[in-house]
PATI-254376 format. One line per field, with one value per residue (C-alpha): residue in three letters; x, y, z; residue number from 0. Coordinates in nm, 4 decimals. Layout:
code (ALA	...);
u (X	...);
v (Y	...);
w (Z	...);
pos (NUM	...);
This chain:
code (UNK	UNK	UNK	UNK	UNK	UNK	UNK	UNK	UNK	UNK	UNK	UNK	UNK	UNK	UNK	UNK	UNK	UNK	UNK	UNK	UNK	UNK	UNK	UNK	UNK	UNK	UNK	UNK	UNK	UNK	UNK	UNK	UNK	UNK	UNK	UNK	UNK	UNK	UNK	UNK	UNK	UNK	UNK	UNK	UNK	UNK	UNK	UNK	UNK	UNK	UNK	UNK	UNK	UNK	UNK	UNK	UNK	UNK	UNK	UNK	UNK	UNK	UNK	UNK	UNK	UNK	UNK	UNK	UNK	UNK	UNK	UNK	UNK	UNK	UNK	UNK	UNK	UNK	UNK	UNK	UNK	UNK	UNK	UNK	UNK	UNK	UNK	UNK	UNK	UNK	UNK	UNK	UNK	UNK	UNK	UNK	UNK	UNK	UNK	UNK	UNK	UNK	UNK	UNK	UNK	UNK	UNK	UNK	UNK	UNK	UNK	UNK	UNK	UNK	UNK	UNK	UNK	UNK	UNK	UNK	UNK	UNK	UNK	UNK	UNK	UNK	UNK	UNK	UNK	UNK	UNK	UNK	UNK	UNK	UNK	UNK	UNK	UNK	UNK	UNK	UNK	UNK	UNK	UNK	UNK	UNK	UNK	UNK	UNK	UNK	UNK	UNK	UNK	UNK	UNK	UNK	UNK	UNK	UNK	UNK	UNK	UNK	UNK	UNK	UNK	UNK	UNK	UNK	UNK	UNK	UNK	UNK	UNK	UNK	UNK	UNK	UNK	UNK	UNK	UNK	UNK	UNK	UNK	UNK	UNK	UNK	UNK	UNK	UNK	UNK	UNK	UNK	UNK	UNK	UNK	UNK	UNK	UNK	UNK	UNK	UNK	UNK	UNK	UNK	UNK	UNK	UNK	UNK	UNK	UNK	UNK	UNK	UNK	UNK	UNK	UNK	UNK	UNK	UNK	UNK	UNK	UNK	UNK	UNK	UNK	UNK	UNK	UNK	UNK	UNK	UNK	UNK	UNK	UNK	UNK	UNK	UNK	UNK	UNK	UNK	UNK	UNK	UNK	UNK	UNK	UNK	UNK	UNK	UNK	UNK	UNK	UNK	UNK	UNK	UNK	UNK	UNK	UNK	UNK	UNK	UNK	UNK	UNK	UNK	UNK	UNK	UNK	UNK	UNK	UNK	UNK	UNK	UNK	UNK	UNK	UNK);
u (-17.5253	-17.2941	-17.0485	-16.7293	-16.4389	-16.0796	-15.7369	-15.4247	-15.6086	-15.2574	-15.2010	-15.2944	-15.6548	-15.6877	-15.6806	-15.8777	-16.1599	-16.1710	-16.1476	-16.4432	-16.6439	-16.6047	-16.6903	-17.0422	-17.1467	-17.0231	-16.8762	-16.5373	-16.3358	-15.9202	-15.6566	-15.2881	-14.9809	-14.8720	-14.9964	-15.0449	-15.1480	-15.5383	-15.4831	-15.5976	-15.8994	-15.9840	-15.9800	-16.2359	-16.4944	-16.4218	-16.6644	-16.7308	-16.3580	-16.2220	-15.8612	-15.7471	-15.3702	-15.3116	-15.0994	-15.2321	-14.9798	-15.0742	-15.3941	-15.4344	-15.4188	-15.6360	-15.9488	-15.8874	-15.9515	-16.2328	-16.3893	-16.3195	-16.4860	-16.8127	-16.8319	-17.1100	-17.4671	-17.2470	-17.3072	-17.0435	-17.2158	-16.8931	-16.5339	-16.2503	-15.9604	-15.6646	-15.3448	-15.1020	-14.7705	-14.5642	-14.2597	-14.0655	-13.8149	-13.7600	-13.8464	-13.5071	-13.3569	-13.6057	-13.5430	-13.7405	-13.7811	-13.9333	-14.1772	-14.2663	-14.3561	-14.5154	-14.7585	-14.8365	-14.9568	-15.1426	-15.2434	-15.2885	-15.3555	-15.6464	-15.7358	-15.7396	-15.9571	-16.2325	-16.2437	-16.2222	-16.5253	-16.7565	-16.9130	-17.0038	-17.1416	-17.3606	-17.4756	-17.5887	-17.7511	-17.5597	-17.2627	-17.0255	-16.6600	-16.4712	-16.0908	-15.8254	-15.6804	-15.5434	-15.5520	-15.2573	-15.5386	-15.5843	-15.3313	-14.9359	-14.6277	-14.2616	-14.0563	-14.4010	-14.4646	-14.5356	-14.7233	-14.9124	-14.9344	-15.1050	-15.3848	-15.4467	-15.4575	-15.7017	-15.9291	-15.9438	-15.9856	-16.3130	-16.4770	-16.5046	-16.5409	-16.8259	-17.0329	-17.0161	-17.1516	-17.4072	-17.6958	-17.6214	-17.6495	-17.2979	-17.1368	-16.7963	-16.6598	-16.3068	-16.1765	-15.8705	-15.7809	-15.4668	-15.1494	-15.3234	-15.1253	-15.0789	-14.7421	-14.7245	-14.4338	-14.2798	-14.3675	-14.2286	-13.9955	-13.7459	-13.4522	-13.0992	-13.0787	-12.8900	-12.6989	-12.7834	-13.1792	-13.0366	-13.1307	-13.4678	-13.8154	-13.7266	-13.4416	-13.7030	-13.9633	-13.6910	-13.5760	-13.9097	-14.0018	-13.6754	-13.6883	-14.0362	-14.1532	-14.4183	-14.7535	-15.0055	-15.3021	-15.5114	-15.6127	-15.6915	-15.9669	-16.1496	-16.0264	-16.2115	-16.5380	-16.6108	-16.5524	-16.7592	-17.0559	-17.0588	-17.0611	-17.3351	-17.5285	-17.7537	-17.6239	-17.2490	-17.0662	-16.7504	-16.4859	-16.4638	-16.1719	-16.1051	-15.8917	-15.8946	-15.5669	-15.7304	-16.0022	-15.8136	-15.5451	-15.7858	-15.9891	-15.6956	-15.6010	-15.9073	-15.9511	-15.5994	-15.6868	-16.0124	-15.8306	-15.5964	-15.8733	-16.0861	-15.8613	-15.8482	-16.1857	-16.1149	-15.7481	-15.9558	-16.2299	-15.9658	-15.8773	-16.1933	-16.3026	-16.3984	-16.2672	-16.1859);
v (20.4044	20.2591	20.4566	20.2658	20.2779	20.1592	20.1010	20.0893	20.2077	20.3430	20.0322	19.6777	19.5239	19.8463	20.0829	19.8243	19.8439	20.2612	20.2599	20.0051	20.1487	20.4726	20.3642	20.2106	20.5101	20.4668	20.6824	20.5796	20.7604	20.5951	20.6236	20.6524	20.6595	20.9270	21.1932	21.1481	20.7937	20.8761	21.2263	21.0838	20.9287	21.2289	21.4502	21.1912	21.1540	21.4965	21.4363	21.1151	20.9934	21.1629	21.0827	21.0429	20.9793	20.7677	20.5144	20.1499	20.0979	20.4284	20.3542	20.7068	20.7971	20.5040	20.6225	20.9638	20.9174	20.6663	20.9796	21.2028	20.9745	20.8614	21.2628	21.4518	21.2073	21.0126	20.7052	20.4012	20.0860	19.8839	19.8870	19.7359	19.6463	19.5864	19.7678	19.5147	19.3358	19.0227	18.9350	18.6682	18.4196	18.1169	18.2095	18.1818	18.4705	18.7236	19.0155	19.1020	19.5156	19.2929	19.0668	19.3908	19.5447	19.2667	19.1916	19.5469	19.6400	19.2950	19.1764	19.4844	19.7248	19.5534	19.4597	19.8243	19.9328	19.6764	19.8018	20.1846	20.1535	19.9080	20.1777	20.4106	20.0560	20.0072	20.3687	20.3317	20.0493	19.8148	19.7448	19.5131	19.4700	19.2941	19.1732	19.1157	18.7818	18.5252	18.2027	18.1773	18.2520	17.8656	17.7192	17.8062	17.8007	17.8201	18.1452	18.3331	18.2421	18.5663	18.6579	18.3339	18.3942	18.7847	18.6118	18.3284	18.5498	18.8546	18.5133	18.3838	18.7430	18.7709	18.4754	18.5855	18.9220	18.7917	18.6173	18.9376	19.2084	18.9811	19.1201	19.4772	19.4290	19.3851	19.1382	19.0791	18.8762	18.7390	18.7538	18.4920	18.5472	18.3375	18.4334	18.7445	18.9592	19.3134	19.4600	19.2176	18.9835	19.3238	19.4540	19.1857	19.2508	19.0176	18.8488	18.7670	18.3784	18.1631	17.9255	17.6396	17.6861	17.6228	17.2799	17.2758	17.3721	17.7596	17.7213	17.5767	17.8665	18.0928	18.0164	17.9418	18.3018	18.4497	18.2286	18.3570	17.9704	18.0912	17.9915	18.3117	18.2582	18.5343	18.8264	19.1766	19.3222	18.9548	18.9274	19.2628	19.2572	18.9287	19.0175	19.3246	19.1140	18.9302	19.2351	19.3387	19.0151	19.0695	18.7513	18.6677	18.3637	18.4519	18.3390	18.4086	18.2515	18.3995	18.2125	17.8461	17.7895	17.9407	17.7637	17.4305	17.5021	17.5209	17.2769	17.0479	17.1984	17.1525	16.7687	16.6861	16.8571	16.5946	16.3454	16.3575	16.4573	16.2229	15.8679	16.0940	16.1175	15.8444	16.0133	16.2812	16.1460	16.0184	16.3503	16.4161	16.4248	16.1208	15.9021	15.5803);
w (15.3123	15.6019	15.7943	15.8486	16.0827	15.9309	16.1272	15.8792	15.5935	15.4394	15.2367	15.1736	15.2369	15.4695	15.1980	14.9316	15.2044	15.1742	14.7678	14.7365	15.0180	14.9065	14.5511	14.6578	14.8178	15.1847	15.4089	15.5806	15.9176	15.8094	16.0688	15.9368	16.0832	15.8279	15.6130	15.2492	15.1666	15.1061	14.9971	14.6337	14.7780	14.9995	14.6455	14.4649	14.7251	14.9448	15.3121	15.2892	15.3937	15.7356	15.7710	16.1690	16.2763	16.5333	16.5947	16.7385	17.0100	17.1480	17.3818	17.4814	17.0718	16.9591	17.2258	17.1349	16.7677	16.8362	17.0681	16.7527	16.5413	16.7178	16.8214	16.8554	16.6747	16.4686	16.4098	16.2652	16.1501	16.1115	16.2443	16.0964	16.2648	16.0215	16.1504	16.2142	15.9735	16.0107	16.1999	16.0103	16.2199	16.4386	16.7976	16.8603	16.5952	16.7587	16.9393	17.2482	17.1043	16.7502	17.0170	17.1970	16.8774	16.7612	16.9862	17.0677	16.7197	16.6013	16.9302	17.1925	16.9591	16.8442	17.2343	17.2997	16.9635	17.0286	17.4202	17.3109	17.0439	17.2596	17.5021	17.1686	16.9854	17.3285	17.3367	16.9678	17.0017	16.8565	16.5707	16.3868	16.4663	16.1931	16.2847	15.9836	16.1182	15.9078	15.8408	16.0608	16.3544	16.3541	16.1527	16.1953	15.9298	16.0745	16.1422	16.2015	16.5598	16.7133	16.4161	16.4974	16.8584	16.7909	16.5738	16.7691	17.0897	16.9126	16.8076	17.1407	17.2802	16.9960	17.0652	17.5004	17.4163	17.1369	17.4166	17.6303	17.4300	17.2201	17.4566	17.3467	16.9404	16.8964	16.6876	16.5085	16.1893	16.2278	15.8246	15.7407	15.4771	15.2963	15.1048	14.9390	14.6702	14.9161	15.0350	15.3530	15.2499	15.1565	15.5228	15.7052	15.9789	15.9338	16.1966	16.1013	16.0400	16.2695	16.0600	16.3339	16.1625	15.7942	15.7502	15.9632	15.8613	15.9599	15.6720	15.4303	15.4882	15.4889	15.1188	14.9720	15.0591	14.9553	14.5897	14.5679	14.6149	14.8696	14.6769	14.6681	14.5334	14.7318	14.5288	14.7411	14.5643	14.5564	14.9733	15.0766	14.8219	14.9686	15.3110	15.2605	15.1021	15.4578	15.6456	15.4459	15.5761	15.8889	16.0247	15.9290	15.9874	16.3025	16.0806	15.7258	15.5290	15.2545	14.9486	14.8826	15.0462	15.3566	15.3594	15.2456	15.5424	15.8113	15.7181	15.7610	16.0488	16.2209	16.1331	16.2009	16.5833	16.6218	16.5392	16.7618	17.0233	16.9673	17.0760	17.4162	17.5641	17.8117	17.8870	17.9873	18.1978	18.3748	18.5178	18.6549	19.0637	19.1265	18.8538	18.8848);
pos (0	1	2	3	4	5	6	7	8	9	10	11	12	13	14	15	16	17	18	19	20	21	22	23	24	25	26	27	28	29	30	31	32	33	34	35	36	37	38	39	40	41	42	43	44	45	46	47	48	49	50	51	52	53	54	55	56	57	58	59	60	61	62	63	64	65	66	67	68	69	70	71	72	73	74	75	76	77	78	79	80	81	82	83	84	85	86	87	88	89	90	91	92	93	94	95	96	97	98	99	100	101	102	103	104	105	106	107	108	109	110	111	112	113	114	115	116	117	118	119	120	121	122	123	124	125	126	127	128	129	130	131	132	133	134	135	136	137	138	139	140	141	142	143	144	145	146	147	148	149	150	151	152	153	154	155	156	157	158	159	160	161	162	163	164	165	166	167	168	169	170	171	172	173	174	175	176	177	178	179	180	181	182	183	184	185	186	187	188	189	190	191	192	193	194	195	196	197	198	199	200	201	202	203	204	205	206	207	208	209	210	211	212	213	214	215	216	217	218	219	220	221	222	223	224	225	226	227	228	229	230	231	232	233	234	235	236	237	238	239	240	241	242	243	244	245	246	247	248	249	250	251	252	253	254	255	256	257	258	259	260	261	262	263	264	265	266	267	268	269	270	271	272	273	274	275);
């Protein structure tokens, strides 16, 4: 039996993760926002799920329930850091108060979680961090460019922050999933159009998601039993796409990128001391 630590378990993948944990025996500390959205869960299976509230862009909040939670012997094999939600619109249509927000949920929240919970991880002994990203950590669609920037940041954070704590028996499992069938298109905080971005790729995006055009092909339960079968493994890859369009997206991402690298090596030699 594993004991498991789960931001924005209210909904989504977040919630998935406490029903099918709980199910196989586990036992599961969920922070909410809100009262009420376990409260079936925490009838079924009684002790084994402790509900904390806390919200992620509160630091002071987020190391206060991680203190609660690693308090007195206990021990918490694996932390999941899910909280977070889209913001939908060209750069340009964005508000700074929906940037703020933004980035302080999916991309410092998460910053401040992984630094609250290393110092218990170290004093156990070790741990697993796993981080919801997306695929849109390493690939991007238009009108979701701070969403973008919050994954790609947390991933860039995760693979430093990976190196530094290997020594202590941490490790961590970035999860990308695709389009997945949850509440997140539902979620999204959206920007008034500009009518200037009609006829660009922003206006495309814009009415494929609104015509329901958006191709999903992710399923949740699939999404978090897989991604729980690789936390299960002693040695787990650091990213994890989940869905064939995920997997298909960054693959094309990633040879599109060494492509255009590759022409370059002498481009870049040329910037070296001493080059001629």
């Amino acid at each position: 039996m594993k004991k498991w630590f789960i931001t924005g378990a209210s909904s989504g993948l977040g919630r998935e993760f406490c029903q099918q944990l709980l199910q196989r025996g586990d036992s599961v500390v969920a922070t909410l926002r809100k009262a009420g959205p376990l409260d079936d869960l925490h009838q079924r299976y009684g002790d084994r799920l402790q509900v904390l509230y806390m919200d992620v862009t509160d630091s002071e909040a987020v190391r206060a329930a991680v203190a609660q939670a690693f308090a007195g012997e206990a021990r918490i094999d694996v932390v999941v850091s899910n909280a977070g939600y889209g913001l939908f619109g060209a750069a340009e249509e964005l508000t700074d108060a929906q940037i703020s927000r933004q980035l302080a949920t999916n991309l410092t929240g998460s910053i401040q979680l992984i630094r609250a919970v290393l110092p218990f991880l170290r004093r156990q002994g070790g741990g697993r961090i796993v981080q919801i990203s997306s695929e849109g950590g390493q690939i991007a669609y238009p009108n979701f460019s701070l969403y973008h920037a919050s994954k790609w940041g947390i991933e860039g954070f995760i693979e430093a922050v990976a190196q530094e704590v290997s020594a202590f028996g941490i490790d961590f499992m970035l999860a990308e999933p695709g389009p997945t069938g949850t509440q997140f298109a539902h979620g999204l905080d959206q920007a008034p159009p500009l009518a200037a971005y009609q006829a660009t790729a922003s206006g495309e995006m814009r009415r494929a998601l609104a015509s329901g055009a958006f191709t999903i092909k992710g399923d949740a339960t699939r999404t978090v039993s897989t991604a729980i079968a690789f936390c299960d493994m002693a040695h787990p890859p650091l990213r994890l796409p989940l869905g064939s369009t995920a997997w298909h997206h960054i693959r094309d991402a990633l040879h599109q990128r060494l492509e255009t690298l590759i022409p370059l090596e002498e481009a870049a030699a040329g910037a070296d001391a001493g080059a001629e």
